[in-house]
N, C-alpha and C positions, 0 to 999 in steps of 0.2 A: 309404423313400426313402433312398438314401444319398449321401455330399456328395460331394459332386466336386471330385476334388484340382487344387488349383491348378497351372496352368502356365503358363508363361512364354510367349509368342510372340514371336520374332524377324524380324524385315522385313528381310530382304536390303540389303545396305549400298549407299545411291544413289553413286556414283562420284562426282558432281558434288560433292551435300553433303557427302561426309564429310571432306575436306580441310578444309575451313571450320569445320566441328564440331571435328576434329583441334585444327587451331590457335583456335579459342573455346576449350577445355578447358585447352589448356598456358597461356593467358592467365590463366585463371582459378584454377590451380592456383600460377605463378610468383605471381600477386598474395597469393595467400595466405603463399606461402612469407614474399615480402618484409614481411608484415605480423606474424610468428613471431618470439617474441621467443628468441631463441637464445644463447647460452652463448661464442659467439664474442665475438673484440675487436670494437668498431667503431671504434677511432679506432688507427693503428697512429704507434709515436712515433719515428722514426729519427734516428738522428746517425753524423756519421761520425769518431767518436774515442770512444774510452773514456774518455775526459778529459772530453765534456762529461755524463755519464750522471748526475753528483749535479743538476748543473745543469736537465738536459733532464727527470728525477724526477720536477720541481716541478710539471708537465703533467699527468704521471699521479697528481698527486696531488688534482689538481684535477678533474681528470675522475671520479674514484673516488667525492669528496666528492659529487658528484652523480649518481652510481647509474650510471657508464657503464665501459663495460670497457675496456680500452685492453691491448697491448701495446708493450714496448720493444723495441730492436735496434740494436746498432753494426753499421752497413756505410757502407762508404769507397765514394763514387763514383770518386773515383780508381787505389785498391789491388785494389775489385773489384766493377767495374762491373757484371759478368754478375748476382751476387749485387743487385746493386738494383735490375736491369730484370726480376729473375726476382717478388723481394718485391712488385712495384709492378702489373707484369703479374696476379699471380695476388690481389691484396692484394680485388679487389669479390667473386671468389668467395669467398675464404676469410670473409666478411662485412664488411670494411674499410668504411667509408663516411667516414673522414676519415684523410688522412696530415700527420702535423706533423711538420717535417724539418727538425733543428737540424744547423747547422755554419756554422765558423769560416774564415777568411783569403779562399781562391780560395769558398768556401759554393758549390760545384757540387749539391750532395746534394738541395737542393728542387728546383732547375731540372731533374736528373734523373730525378729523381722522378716531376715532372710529365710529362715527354715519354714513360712508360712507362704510367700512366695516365690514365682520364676521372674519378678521384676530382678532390675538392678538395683540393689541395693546400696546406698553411700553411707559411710557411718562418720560420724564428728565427736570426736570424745573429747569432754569438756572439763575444765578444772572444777575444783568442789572446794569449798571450804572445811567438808569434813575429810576431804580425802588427807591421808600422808604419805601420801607418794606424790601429790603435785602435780596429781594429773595422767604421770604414770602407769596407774593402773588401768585409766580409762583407755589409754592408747593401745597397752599390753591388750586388754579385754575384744578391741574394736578390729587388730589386724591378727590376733591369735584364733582362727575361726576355724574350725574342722573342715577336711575335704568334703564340698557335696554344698557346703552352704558358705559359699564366697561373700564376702563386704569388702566392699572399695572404703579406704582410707582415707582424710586429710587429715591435716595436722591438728595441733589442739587449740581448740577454739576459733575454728576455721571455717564457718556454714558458705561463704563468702565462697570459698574454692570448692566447695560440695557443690554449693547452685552452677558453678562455672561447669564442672565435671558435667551435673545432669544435664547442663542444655550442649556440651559435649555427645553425650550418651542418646540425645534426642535428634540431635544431626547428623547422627551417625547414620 
């Protein structure tokens, strides 16, 4: 007697179902993805001055302290906008799942932030020495935000409770 080799049989692909099976599979497959624990940032920290980077640090330092990745970046929503709708647009593929966005006086940098993506956006408005208001205006700037483009708040000069928020926002 001899065995008989295995083969495969294929059933011609039903037109109807396979669209459905199509999209069951990339559902099934995106799920896995988002559940892979990957080598990316998840929390991206932006400011827009080089001036506040020892200050905005404090974030990543806390984020670190608890096993989470973060990167930093100075971009100016004012000097160069493109550059922060580009960061912010592409920030959930690149694996982004939190942006904390430190800035001073007019604080545009969270509010644009937010309008470029559906992350969660945390904004940290920070005192200035040119500012006369004291800071004021950046707080005014950072929780005054039109319906449709929300920024979570902390206090001023506060990345410390930003980074606490996002690894909140992350264990959610």
């Amino acid at each position: 007697m001899s065995e008989a080799e295995p083969t495969m049989e294929t059933a011609p692909a039903d037109p109807v179902t396979e669209p459905a099976t199509e999209a069951a599979t990339e559902a099934v497959v995106e799920a896995e993805f988002t559940e892979l624990d990957v080598d990316a940032p998840r929390v991206g920290i932006i400011m827009g001055s080089k001036s506040d980077l020892e200050t905005m640090e404090k974030a990543a330092k806390v984020l670190e302290e608890h096993g989470v990745t973060s990167e930093i970046r100075v971009m100016s929503a004012h000097r160069d906008p493109e550059m922060v709708a580009d960061y912010c647009k592409n920030a959930r593929m690149r694996g982004l799942r939190v942006i904390i966005a430190g800035a001073g006086l007019s604080a545009a940098l969270p509010g644009v932030a937010a309008a470029h993506t559906d992350l969660p956006v945390i904004g940290v408005p920070l005192t200035s020495g040119l500012s006369a208001a004291g800071g004021l205006d950046a707080i005014l700037s950072v929780v005054q935000m039109p319906p449709g483009v929300p920024v979570a708040s902390v206090g001023l000069d506060n990345p410390r409770n930003a980074a606490h928020l996002a690894l909140r926002i992350l264990n959610a």
